[in-house]
C-alpha positions as CSV (number, residue, x, y, z in Angstrom):
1,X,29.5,-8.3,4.4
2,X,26.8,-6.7,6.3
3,X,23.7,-6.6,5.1
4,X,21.4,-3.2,6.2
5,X,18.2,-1.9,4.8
6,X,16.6,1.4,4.9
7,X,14.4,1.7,7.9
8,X,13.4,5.4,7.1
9,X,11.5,4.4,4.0
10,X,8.1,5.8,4.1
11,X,6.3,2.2,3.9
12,X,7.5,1.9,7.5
13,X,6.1,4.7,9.1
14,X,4.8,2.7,12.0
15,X,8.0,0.8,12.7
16,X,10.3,2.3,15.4
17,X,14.3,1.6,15.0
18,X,15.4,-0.8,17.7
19,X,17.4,2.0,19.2
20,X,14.7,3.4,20.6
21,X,13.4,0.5,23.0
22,X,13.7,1.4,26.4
23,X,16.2,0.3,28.9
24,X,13.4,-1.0,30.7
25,X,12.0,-3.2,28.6
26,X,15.2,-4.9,27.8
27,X,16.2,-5.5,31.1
28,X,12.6,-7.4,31.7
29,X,13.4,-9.6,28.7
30,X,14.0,-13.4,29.7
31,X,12.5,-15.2,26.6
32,X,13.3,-14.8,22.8
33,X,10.5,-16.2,20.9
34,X,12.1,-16.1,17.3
35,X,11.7,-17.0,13.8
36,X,14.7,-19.0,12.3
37,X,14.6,-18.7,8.3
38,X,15.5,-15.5,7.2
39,X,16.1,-14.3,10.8
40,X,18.6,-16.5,12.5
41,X,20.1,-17.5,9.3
42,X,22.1,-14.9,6.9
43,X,21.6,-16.5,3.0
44,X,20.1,-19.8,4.7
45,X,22.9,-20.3,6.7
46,X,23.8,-20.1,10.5
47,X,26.8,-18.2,10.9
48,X,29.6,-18.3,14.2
49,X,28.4,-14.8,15.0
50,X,24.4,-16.1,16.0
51,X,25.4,-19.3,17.6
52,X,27.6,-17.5,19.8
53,X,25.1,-14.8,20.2
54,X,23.0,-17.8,21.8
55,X,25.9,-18.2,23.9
56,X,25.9,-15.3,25.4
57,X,22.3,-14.9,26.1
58,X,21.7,-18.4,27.8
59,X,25.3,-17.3,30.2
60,X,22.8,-14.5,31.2
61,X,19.9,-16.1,31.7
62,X,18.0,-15.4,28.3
63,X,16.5,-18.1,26.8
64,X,15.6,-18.0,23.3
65,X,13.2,-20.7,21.9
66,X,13.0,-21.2,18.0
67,X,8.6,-21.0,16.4
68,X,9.4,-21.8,12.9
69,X,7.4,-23.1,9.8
70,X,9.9,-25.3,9.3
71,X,8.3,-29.1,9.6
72,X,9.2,-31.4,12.7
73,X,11.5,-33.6,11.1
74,X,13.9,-30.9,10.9
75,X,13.4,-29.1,14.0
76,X,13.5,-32.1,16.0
77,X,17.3,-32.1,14.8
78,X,18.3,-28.3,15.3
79,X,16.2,-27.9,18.7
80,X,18.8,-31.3,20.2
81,X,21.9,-29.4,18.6
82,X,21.5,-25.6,19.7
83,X,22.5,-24.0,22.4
84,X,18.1,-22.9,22.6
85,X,14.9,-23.6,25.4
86,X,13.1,-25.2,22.9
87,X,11.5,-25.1,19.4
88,X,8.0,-25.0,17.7
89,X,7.8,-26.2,14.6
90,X,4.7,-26.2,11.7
91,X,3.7,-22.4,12.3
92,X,2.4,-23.8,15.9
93,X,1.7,-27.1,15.0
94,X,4.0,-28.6,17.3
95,X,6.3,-28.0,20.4
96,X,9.7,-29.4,21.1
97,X,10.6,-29.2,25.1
98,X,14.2,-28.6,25.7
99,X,16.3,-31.4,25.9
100,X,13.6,-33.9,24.4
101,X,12.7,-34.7,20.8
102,X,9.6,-36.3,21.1
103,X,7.4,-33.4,19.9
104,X,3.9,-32.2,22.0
105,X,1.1,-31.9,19.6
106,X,-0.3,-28.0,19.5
107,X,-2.7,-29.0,17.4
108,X,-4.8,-32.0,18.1
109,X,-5.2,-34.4,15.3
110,X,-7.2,-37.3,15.5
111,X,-5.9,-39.2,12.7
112,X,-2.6,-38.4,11.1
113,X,-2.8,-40.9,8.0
114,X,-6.8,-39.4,7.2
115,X,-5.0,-35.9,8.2
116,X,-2.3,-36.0,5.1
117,X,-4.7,-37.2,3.0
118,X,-7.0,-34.3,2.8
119,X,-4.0,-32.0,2.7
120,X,-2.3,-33.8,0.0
121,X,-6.1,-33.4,-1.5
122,X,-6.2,-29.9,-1.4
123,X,-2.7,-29.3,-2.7
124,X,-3.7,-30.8,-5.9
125,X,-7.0,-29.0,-6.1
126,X,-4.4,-26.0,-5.7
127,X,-2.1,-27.3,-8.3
128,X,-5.1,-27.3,-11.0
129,X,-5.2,-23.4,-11.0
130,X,-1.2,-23.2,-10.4
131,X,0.1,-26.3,-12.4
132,X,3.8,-24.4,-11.3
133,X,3.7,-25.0,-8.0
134,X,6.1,-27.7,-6.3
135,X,5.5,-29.4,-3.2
136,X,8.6,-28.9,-0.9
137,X,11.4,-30.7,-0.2
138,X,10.8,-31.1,3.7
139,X,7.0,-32.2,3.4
140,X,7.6,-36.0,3.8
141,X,8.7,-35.2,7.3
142,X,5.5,-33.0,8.0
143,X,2.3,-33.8,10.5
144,X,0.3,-31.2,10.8
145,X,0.4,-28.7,7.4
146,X,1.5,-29.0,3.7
147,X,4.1,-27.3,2.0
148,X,5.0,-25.9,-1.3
149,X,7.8,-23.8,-2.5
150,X,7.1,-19.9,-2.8
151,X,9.5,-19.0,-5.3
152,X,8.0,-17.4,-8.7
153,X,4.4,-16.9,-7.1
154,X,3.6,-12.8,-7.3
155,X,1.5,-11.3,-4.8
156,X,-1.6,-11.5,-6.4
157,X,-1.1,-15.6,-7.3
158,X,-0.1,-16.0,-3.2
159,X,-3.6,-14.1,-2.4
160,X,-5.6,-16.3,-5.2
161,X,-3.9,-19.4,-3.5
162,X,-4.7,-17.8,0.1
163,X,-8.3,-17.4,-0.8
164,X,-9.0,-20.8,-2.9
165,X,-7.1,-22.4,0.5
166,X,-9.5,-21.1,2.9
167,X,-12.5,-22.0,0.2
168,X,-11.3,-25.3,1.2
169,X,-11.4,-24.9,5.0
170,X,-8.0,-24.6,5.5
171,X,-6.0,-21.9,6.5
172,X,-2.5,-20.7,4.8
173,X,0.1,-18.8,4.8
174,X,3.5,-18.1,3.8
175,X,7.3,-17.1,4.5
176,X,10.2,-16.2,2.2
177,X,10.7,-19.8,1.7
178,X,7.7,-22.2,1.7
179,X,3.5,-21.8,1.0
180,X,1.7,-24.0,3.7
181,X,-2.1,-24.8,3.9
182,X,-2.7,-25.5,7.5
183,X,-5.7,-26.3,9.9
184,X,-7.3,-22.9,10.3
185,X,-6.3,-21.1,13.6
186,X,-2.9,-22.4,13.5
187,X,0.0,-20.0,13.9
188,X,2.6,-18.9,15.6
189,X,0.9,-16.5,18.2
190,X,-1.6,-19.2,19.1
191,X,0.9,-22.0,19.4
192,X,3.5,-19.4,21.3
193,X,0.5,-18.1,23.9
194,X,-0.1,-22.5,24.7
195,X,3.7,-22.8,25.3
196,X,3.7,-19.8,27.3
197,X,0.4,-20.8,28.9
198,X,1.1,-24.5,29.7
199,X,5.4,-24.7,29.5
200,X,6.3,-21.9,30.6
201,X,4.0,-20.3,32.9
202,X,7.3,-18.1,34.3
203,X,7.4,-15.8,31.4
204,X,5.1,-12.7,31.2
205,X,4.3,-11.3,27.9
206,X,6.6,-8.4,29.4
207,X,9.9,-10.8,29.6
208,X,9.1,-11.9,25.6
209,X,10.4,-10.2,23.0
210,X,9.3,-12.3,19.5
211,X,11.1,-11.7,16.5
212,X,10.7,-12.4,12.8
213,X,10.9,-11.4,9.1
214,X,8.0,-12.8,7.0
215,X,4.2,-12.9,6.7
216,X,3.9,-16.1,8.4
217,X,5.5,-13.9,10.9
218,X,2.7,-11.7,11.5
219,X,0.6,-13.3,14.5
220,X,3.7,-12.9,16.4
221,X,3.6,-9.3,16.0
222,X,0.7,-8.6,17.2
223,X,0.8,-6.0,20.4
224,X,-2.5,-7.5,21.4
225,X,-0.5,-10.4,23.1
226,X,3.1,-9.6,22.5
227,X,4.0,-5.5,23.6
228,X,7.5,-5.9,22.3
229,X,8.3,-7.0,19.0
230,X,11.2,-7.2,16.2
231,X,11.7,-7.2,12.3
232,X,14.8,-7.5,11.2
233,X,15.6,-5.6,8.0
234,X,14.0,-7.5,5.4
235,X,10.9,-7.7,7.0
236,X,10.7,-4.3,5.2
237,X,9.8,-6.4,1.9
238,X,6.5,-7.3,3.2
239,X,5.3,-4.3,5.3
240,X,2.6,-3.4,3.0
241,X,1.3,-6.9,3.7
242,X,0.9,-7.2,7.2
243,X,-1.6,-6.2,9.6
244,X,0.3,-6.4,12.3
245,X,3.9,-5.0,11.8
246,X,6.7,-5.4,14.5
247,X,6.8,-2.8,17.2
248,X,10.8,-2.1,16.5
249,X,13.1,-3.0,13.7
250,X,16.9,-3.6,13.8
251,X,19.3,-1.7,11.4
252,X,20.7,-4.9,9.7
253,X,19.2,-7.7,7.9
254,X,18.4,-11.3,8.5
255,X,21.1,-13.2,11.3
256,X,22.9,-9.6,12.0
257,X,19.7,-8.4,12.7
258,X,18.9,-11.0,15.2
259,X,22.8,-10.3,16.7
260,X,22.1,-6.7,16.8
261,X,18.8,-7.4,18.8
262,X,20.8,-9.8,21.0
263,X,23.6,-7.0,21.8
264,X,21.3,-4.6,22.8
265,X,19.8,-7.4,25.2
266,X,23.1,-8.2,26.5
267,X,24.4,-4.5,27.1
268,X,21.5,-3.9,29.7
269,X,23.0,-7.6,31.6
270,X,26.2,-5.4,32.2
């Protein structure tokens, strides 16, 4: 069953519906820079209809690349199986070439073992104000940030642990799945403009569309570097908490969104 939100609701007044992007810009689009939780996946799940989807775009000439906060261990698995460019995993921690699973450090770190240690050090300093939190299931195969799991923190708890984070030096943020303290300046933006910058010097901003669904989202949306960007749907649960809100948003929620997104893309190709 579909899933669709209301995109009319007064708290997203600044968000245009996806039927409104021009025909122009589509037909610049070559690069998908996209979030995969909650974006790509429909109830944490890929589905047939997104990996064909993928498909489609690469047969004309799209490309979409994957800048998750999902840790490397796990996207140096899904980047090697997907029909994708590439993958950046950690918020912008670290890139994953096409068709090569050694990952290129975004984020220079001088020594990894001194590097957990501090952030396993300031989760627990965390943990003394918020006994309740859990670290996540995927952090044993992190390098650059920590992780812990989201679930039952409130708004006000994720700004206390936002604020006692950067008290710390660190920087955080956090998605519909995982909290992560992080080196501060780290995010998705600033790892995606490196890529772009040093990988992939063939894409304009113009020819990238970025799309994603959660706070740790919000660098991406950001029209100082990226003119064209997408929510799906649910990205409508947050939209009082980001600065930066996606230019356009689709109609449906989560993968479908992504799919609707990626048939408008491939109805200008025709």
């Amino acid at each position: 069953m579909s899933r669709h939100l209301n995109v009319s609701s007064g708290d997203s007044i600044n968000l245009r519906p996806l039927s409104e992007i021009s025909s122009t810009c589509l037909g610049n689009i070559r690069l998908i820079a996209t979030d995969m939780d909650g974006t790509l996946t429909r109830q944490g799940k890929f589905t047939a209809e997104l990996l064909q989807a993928l498909e489609d775009l690469a047969a004309v000439g799209i490309q979409v690349m994957i800048v998750t906060g999902r840790s490397g261990g796990w996207v140096s698995g899904l980047s090697s199986l997907m029909p994708i460019s590439g993958a950046m995993a950690e918020n912008g921690g670290l890139f994953f070439p096409s068709g090569n699973q050694k990952p290129v450090a975004l984020t220079p770190i001088l020594d990894l073992t001194e590097h957990r240690q501090h952030l396993a050090t300031a989760f627990r300093q965390l943990q003394l104000k918020f006994p309740q939190i859990q670290e996540s299931a995927d952090n044993r195969f992190r390098i650059t940030d920590w992780t812990f799991d989201v679930d039952s923190l409130s708004p006000d708890e994720l700004q206390t642990l936002g604020n006692l984070t950067q008290q710390m030096g660190w920087g955080f943020t956090y998605s519909n799945v995982q909290c992560h303290i992080k080196p501060q300046g780290q995010d998705k933006a600033v790892g995606l403009l490196q890529v772009l910058r040093e990988y992939l010097p063939q894409y304009s901003p113009e020819q990238v569309v970025t799309v994603g669904d959660s706070p740790n989202d919000e660098s991406l949306f950001d029209q100082r570097y990226f003119p064209i960007s997408v929510g799906v749907a649910n990205v409508l649960e947050y939209v009082n908490q980001l600065q930066h809100q996606p230019a356009y948003i689709t109609i449906s929620a989560e993968g479908e969104g992504f799919c609707e997104l990626s048939n408008y893309l491939l109805k200008t190709c025709n």
